[in-house]
C-alpha positions in Angstrom: -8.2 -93.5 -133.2 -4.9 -95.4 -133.2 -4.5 -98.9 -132.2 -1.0 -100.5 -132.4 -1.0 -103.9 -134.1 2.8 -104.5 -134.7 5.9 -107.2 -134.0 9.6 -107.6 -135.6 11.1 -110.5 -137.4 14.5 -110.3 -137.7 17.4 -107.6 -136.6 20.6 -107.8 -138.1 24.0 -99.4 -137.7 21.5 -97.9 -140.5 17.9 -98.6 -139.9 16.1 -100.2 -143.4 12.0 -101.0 -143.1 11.2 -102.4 -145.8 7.2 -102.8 -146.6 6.3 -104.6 -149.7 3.6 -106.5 -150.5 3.4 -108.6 -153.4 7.2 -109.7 -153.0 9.1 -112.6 -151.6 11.7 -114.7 -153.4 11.5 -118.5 -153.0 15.1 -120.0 -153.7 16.1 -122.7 -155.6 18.4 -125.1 -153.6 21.7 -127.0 -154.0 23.1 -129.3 -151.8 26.2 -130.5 -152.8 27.9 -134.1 -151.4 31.8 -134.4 -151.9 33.6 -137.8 -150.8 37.0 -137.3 -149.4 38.6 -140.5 -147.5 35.2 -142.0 -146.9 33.6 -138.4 -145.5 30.9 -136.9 -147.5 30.9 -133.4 -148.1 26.9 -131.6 -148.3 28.3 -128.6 -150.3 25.8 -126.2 -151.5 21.8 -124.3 -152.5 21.6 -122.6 -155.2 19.4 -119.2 -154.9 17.3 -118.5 -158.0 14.5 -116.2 -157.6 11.1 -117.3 -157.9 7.8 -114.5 -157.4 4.8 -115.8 -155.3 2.7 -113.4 -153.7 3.0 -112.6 -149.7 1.5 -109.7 -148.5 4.0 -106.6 -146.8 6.4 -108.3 -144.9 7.1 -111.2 -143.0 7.6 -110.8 -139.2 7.6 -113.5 -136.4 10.1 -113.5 -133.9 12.6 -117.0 -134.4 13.6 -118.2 -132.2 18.0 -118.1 -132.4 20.7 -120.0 -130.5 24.1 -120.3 -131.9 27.2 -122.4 -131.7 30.2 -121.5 -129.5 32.9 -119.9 -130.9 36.6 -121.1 -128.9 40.3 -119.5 -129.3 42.5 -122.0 -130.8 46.2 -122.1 -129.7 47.2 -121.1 -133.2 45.2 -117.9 -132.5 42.4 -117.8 -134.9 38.6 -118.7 -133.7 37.4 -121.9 -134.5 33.6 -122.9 -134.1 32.5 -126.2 -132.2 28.7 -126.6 -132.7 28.5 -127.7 -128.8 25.4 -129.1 -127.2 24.6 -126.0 -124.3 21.7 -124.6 -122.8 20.8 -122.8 -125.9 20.8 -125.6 -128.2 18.6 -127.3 -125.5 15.9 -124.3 -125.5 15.6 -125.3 -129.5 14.9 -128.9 -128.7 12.7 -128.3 -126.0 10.9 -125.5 -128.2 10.2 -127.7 -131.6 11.3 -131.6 -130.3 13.3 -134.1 -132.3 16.7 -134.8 -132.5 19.6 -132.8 -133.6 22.7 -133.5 -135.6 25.7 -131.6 -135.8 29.8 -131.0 -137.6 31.9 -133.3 -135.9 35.5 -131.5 -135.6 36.7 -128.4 -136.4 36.8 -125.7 -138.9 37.5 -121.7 -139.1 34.9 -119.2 -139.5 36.2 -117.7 -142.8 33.6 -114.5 -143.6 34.0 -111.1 -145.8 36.8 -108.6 -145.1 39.0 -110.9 -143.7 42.5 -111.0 -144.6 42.7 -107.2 -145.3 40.4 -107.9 -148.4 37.5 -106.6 -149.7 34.9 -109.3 -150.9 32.0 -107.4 -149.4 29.2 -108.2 -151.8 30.3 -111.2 -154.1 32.8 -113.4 -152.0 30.5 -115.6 -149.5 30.9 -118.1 -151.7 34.3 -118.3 -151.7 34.5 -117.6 -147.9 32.6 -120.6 -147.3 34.4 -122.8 -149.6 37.3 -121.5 -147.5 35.7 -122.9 -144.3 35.2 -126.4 -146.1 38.6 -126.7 -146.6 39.6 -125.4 -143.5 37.6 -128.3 -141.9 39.5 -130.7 -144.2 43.1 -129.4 -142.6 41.9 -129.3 -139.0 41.1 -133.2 -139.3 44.1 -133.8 -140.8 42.5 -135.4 -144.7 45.1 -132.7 -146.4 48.0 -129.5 -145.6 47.5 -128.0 -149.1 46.8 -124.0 -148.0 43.1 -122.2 -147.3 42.9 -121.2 -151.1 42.6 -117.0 -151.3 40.4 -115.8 -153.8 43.2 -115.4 -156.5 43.8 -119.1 -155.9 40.1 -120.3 -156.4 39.9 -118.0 -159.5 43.4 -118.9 -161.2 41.8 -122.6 -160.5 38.7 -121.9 -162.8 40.9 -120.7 -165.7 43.2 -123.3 -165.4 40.7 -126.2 -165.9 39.1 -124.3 -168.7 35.8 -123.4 -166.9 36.7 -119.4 -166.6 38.6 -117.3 -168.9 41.5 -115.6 -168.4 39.9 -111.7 -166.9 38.0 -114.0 -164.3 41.5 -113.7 -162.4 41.2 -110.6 -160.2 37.4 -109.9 -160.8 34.5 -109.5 -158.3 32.8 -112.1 -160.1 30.3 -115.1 -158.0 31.0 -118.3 -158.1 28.2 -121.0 -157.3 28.1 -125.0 -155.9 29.6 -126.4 -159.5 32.6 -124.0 -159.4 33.1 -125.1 -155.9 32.9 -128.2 -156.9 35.7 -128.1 -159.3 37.9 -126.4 -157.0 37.8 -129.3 -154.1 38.6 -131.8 -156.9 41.4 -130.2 -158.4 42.9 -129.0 -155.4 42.0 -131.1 -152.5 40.7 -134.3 -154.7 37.4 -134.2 -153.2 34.6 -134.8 -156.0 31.3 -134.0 -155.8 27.5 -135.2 -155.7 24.4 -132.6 -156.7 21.2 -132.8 -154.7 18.3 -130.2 -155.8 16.1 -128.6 -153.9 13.1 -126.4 -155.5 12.7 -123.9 -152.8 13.6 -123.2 -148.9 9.7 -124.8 -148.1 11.0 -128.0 -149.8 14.5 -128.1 -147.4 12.5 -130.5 -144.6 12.6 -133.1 -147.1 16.2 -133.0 -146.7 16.4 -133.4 -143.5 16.8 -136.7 -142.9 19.7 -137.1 -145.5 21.6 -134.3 -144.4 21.3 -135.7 -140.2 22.6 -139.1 -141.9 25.6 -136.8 -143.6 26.6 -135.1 -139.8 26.4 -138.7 -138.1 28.3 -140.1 -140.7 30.6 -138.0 -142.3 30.9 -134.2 -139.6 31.6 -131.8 -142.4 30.1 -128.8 -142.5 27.5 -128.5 -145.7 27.5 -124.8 -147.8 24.7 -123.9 -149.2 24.5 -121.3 -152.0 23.0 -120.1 -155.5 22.8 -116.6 -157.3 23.6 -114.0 -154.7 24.1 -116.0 -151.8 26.1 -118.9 -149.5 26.0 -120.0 -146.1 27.0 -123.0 -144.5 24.9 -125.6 -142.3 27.1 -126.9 -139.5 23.7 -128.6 -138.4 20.5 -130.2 -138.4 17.3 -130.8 -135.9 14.4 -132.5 -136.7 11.0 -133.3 -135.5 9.6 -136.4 -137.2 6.4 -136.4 -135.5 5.8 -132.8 -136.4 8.0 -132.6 -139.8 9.4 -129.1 -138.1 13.3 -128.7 -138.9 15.5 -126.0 -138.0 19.5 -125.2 -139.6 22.2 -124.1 -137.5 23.7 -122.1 -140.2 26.9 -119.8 -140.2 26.8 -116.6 -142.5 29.8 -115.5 -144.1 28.5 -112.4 -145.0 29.6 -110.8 -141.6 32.2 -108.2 -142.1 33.0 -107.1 -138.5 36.1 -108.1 -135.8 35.6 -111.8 -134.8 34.0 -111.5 -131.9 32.0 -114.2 -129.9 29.3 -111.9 -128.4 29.1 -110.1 -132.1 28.6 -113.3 -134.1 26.4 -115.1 -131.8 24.4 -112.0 -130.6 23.5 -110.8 -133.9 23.0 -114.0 -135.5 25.4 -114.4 -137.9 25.6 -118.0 -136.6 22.0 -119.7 -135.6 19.5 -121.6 -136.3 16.8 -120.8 -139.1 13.8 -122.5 -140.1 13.2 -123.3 -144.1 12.2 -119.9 -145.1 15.6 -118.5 -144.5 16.3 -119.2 -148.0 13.1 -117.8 -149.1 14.2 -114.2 -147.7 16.5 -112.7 -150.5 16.9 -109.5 -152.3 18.0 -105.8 -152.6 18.3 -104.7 -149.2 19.7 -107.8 -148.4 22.6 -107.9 -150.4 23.4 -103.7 -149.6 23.2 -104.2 -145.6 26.4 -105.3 -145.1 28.0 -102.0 -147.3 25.7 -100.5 -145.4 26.3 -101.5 -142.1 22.3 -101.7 -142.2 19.9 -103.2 -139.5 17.1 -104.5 -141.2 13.7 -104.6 -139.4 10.7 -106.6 -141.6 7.3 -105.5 -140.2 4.2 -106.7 -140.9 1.2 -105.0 -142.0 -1.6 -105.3 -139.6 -4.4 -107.7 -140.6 -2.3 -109.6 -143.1 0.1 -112.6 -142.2 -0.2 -113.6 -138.2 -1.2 -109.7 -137.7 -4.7 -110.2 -137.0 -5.7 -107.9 -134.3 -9.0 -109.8 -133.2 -8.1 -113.3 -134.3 -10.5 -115.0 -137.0 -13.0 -112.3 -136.2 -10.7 -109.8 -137.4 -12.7 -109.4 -140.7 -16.2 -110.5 -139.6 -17.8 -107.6 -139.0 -16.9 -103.6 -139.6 -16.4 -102.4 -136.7 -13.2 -104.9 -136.3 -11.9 -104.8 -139.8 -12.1 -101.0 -139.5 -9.0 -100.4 -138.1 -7.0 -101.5 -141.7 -6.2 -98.9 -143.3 -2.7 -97.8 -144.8 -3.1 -94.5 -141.8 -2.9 -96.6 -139.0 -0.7 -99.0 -140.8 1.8 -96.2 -141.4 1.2 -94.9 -137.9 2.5 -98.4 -136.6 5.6 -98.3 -138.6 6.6 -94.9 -137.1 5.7 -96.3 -133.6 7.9 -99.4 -134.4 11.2 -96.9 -135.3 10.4 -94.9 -132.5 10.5 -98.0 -130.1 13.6 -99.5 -131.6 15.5 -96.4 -131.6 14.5 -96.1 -127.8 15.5 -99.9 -127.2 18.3 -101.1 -129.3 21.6 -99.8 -128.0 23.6 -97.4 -130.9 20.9 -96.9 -133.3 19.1 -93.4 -131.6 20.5 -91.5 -134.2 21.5 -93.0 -137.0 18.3 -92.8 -140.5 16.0 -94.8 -142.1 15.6 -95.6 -145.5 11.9 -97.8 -146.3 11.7 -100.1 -149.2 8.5 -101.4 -150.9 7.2 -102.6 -154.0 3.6 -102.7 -155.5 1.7 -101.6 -152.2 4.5 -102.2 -150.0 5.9 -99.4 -152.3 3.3 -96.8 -151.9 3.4 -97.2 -148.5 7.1 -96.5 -148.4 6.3 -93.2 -150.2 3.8 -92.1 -147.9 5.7 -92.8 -145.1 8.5 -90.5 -146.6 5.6 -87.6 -146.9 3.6 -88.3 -144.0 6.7 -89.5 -141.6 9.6 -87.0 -142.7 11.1 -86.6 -139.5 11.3 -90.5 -138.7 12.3 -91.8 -142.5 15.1 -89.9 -144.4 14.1 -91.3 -147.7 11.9 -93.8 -149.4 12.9 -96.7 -152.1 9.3 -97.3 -154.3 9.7 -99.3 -156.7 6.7 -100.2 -158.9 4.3 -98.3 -156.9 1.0 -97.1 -158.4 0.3 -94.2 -156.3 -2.1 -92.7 -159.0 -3.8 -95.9 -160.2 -6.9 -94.3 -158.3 -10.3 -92.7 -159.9 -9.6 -89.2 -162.0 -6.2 -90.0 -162.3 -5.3 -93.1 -164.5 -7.5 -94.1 -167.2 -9.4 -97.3 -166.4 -7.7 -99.3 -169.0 -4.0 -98.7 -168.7 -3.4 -102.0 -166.9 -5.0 -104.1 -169.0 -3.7 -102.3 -172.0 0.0 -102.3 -170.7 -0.8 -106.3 -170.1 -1.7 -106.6 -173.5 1.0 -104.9 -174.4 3.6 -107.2 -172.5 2.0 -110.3 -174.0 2.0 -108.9 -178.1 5.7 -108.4 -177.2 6.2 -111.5 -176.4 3.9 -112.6 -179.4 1.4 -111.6 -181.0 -0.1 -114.7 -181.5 -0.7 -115.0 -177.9 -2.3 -112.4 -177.0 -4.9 -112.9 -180.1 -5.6 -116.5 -178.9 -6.1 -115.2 -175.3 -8.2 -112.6 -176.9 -9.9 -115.7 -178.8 -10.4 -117.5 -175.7 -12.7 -115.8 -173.9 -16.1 -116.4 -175.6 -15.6 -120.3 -175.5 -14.6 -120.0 -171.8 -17.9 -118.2 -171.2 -19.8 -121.2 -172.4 -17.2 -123.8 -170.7 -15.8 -122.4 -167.6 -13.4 -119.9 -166.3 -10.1 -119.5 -165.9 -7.1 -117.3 -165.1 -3.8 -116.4 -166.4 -0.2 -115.7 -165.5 2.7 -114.1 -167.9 4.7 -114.3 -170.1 7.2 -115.3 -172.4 7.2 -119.2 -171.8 3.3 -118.8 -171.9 3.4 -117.1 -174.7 5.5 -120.1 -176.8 2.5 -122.3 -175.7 0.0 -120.0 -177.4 1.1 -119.8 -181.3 -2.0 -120.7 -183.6 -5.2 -118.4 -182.7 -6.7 -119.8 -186.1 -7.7 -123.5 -183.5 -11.4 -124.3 -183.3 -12.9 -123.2 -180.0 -12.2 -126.6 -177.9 -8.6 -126.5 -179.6 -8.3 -123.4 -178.7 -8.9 -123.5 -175.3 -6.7 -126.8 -174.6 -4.1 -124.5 -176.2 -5.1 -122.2 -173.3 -4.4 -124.8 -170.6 -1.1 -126.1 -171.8 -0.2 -122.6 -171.7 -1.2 -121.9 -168.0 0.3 -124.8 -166.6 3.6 -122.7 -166.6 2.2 -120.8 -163.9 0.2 -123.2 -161.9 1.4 -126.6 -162.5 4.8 -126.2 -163.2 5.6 -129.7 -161.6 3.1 -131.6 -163.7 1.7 -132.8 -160.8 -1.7 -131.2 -160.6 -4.6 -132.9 -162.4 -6.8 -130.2 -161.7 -6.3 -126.4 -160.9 -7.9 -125.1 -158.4 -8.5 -121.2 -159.6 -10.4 -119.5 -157.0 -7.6 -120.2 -155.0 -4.7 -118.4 -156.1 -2.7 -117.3 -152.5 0.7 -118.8 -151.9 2.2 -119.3 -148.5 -1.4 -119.7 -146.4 -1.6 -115.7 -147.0 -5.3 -115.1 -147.4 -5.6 -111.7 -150.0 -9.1 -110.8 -147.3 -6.9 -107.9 -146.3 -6.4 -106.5 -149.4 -9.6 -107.0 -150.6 -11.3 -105.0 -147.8 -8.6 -102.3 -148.6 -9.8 -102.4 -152.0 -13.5 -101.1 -150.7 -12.5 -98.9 -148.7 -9.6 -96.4 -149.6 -7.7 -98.3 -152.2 -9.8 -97.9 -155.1 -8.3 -98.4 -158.7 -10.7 -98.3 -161.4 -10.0 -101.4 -164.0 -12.2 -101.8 -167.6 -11.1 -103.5 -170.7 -12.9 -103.1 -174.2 -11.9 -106.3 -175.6 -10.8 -104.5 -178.5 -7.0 -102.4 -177.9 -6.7 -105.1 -175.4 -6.8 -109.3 -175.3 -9.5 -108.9 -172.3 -13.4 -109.5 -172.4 -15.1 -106.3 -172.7 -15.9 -104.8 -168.9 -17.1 -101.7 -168.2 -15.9 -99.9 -165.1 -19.2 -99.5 -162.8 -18.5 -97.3 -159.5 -21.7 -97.7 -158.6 -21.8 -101.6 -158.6 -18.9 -102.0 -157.8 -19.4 -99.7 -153.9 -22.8 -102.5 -153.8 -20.1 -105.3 -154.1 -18.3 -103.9 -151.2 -21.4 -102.7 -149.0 -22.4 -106.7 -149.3 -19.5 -108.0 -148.8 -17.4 -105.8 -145.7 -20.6 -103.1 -144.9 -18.4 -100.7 -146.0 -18.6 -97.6 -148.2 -15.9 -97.1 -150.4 -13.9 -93.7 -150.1 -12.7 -93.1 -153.7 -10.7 -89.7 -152.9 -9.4 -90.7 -150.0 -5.9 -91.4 -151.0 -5.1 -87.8 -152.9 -6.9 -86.1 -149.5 -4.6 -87.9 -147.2 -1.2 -88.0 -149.1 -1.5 -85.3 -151.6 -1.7 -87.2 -154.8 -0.3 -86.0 -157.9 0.8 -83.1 -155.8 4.3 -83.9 -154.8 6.0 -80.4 -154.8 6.4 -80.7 -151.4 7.5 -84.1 -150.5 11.4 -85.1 -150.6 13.9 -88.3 -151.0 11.8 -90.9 -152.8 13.1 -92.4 -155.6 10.0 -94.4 -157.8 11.4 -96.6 -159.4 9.1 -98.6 -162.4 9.8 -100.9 -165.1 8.3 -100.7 -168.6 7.4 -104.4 -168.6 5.4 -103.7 -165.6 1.4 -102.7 -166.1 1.5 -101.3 -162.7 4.2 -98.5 -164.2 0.9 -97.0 -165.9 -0.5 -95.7 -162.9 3.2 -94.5 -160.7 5.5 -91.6 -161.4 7.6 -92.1 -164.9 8.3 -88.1 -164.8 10.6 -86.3 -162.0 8.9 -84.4 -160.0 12.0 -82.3 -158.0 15.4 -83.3 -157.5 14.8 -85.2 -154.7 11.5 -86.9 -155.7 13.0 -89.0 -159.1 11.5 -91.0 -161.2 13.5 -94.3 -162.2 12.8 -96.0 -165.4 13.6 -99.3 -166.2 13.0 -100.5 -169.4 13.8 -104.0 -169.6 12.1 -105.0 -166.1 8.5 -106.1 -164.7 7.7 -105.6 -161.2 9.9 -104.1 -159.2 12.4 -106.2 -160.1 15.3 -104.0 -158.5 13.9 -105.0 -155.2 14.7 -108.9 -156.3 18.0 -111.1 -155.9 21.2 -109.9 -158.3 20.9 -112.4 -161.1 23.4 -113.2 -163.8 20.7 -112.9 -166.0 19.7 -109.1 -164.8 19.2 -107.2 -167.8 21.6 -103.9 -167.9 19.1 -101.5 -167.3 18.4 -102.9 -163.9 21.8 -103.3 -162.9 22.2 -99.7 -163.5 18.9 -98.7 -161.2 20.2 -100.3 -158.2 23.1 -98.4 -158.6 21.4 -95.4 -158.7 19.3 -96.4 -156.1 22.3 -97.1 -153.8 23.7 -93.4 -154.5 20.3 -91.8 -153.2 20.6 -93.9 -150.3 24.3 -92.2 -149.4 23.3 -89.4 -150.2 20.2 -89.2 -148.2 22.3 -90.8 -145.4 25.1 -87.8 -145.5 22.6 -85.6 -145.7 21.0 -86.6 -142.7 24.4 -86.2 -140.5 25.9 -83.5 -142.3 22.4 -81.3 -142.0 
């Protein structure tokens, strides 16, 4: 029986789903204030990936105006953040007041100017539009720098060297910074931001900056820049939405296109939050992305709060019907959305999220052309995978690090019987907390709690941590636990001994009890291997697994190729599907070279699909 519990997020000429679970990338914000003849100049957020967990994906419909986009006598389009009907709909919608750019500026965005920036220049696109508002209000006639100019700038203060000229290199807020001043005399102020949920806090400086001052703001970091051209705010209700303008747009500049697809319009604070692989390919692409949540997780809750309250509601969850309303979706959007009935789809997930977008590929050929699943532990399941590979491969990752530190956590345990309890989060800055296993038992176990305030109280503001309450983002894990019970069973033991856990047994039997008393359910063990085949992949095609070594999930997913078409990725120097994250400077090698990889399957699953 099939019940359809589904909704889509946000659309932006190939089809990507991506379904993930434990993945979403909080971003680390910079906003940047430049003075130039008494104007201040908001500049830019800096995107640095940050983990927390979040269940599949995110999907609400936002609401989306935009600004209006004019033909200037000079013949390019300049964009005037007017007050119209849609702009009204978003104050009557979440309340407050709105502030705006004063003057105007040109939308400068990839690919324009016959060059090719697709993929690292929205940085220097939006810098472009900064100045561009500068000229149109009349504070300077130095030229729109090109990207050769901005770059040749860099080396000549001394912050590049001399090969930066003519690369495909990023730039970020401080080398934006030191372009304004050197060429335009405009110098700078940093504001930081931890993360897009921490952007309200910024409202009420950054409406004070358009009343002001009218200059647009850019806001980037890692992988990323946009620009705010405004600002509305609810005080009562703390809600506050950005009207932001995307330079990563790479078509003709149209007003129905830019407006109509939302490369200019309002976004609440978790815009920033929403950053990774698929993001950053689209554009090359020419992707649509569509996010869809997983029924009973997020706001999918099919019966409300009684969704899990007794079985015969909760027993629509499972990964069949979950799968089934992912096809539906496609099928729907196909039918609905002008120019995409024939064009293929390509699903990303990692953890679940991955195994999901490999069953899809098996169950689902004829709706997705091929599957990106990275760090997916599709034979982590009874029979398969030994009961202690995760733990052991945890272990593993922490006597890396140190071996120290995994001996004191090994240490730990007996005095936290005794105390209390606790739980832990990796790795390497941990680990530098945890050097002397030799402590006394209280010693021993402060140790322990210096160390875990990496993970939980990494603004030394907690007193206490709470540990039976581990979600992030109000994302209850009730979902996945019921999941657990029923089909997605994966044994877990530790001996205490080849690993830094307290010895546990694996107990099927107590372990169905648990379940019975908690959902009334009966868990189905071999489910999973009935329904997608298991370790028998012979006949599946176009999946690319993807797992890195750091990773305890990799113990239980596919390090072997199966065919040519179902490959196995490895990637040595990364922890959980990390090739789905933001690019990062930092990226180690091996990772750089997956997503390349993973980018060629995709074409070539994509020609295959039109060329038969």
């Amino acid at each position: 029986m099939q019940k359809s519990f589904s909704s889509v997020k946000k659309i932006t000429g190939f089809l990507f789903l991506k379904i993930w679970r434990s993945f979403r990338l909080l971003a680390t914000l910079l906003a940047l204030e430049v003075s130039f003849k008494s104007c201040l100049l908001p500049l830019a957020l800096d995107l640095a990936p940050k983990s927390s967990l979040t269940i599949l994906t995110i999907l609400s419909l936002m609401f989306v105006s935009s600004a209006i986009l004019l033909m200037d006598r000079m013949g390019l389009y300049w964009i005037f953040p007017f007050i119209t009907l849609i702009v009204v709909g978003v104050l009557a919608k979440f309340g407050g007041s709105m502030s705006t750019v004063q003057g105007r500026y040109a939308y400068h965005h990839y690919m324009q100017d016959k060059f090719d920036d697709n993929g690292w220049g929205c940085a220097y696109r939006s810098l472009q539009t900064l100045v561009s508002w500068f000229r149109l209000q009349g504070y300077t006639e130095n030229p729109i720098p090109t990207h050769h100019a901005i770059q040749q700038c860099l080396v000549d203060i001394g912050d590049k060297p001399g090969n930066f000229v003519g690369s495909s290199h990023w730039i970020g807020s401080n080398e934006v910074g030191f372009v304004l001043e050197t060429l335009y005399g405009v110098t700078s102020k940093i504001l930081f931001v931890s993360s897009g949920s921490e952007m309200p806090s910024k409202a009420r400086e950054l409406m004070a900056h358009f009343q002001h001052h009218g200059t647009p703001i850019m806001i980037g970091g890692g992988a990323y820049a946009y620009t705010i051209l405004g600002v509305i705010f609810n005080e009562d209700s703390g809600d506050v939405r950005f009207l932001i303008l995307d330079p990563h747009y790479t078509g003709k500049d149209e007003l129905k296109t830019v407006t109509s697809k939302g490369w200019c319009s309002w976004k609440g604070p978790d815009f920033w939050d929403d950053k990774g692989f698929m993001w950053e390919i689209a554009p090359e692409f020419r992707a649509l992305l569509v996010f869809a949540e997983h029924r009973y997780y997020g706001v999918s809750l099919p019966y409300g709060k009684d969704s899990f309250r007794k079985p015969k509601l909760t027993g629509y969850l499972t990964s069949e019907q979950a799968l089934a309303d992912y096809a539906e979706l496609i099928s729907h959007l196909k039918k609905n959305i002008t120019g995409i009935n024939s064009v293929p789809v390509i699903v990303f997930g990692g953890s679940y999220g991955g195994m999901l977008a490999a069953w899809f590929r098996i169950k689902y050929p004829h709706i997705v052309q091929g599957a990106i699943a990275a760090s997916a532990p599709i034979l982590q399941f009874m029979g398969w995978t030994p009961c202690d590979t995760f733990n052991m491969h945890v272990t593993k990752s922490f006597r890396n690090a140190s071996s120290k530190c995994s001996e004191s956590i090994r240490r730990s345990w007996a005095f936290i019987d005794n105390e209390t309890s606790t739980g832990l989060q990796p790795i390497q800055e941990l680990c530098n907390r945890l050097r002397n296993p030799e402590l006394p038992p209280k010693e021993l176990l402060m140790q322990l709690n210096h160390a875990i305030q990496v993970g939980f109280n990494y603004t030394g503001k907690k007193n206490c941590l709470e540990y039976r309450d581990a979600d992030m983002h109000g994302l209850s894990t009730q979902g996945w636990d019921y999941q657990a019970c029923t089909e997605m069973v994966m044994p877990m033991c530790s001996d205490g001994i080849h690993d830094m856990f307290e010895p546990e047994a694996w107990d099927y039997g107590q372990f169905a009890k648990n379940c019975q008393k908690l959902f009334g359910t009966v868990p189905r063990p071999y489910m999973v291997p009935i329904i997608y085949g298991g370790k028998d992949l012979k006949y599946a095609s176009n999946i690319v697994f993807s797992n890195g070594l750091l990773d305890p999930w990799s113990g239980g997913g596919i390090l072997k190729n199966v065919s040519d078409s179902v490959i196995a990725l490895i990637i040595p120097e990364a922890a959980h599907h990390l090739d789905l994250r933001a690019s990062d400077p930092a990226d180690p090698p091996s990772v750089r070279e997956a997503r390349l990889i993973e980018k060629a399957h995709i074409r070539s699953w994509i020609k295959q699909y039109y060329t038969g």
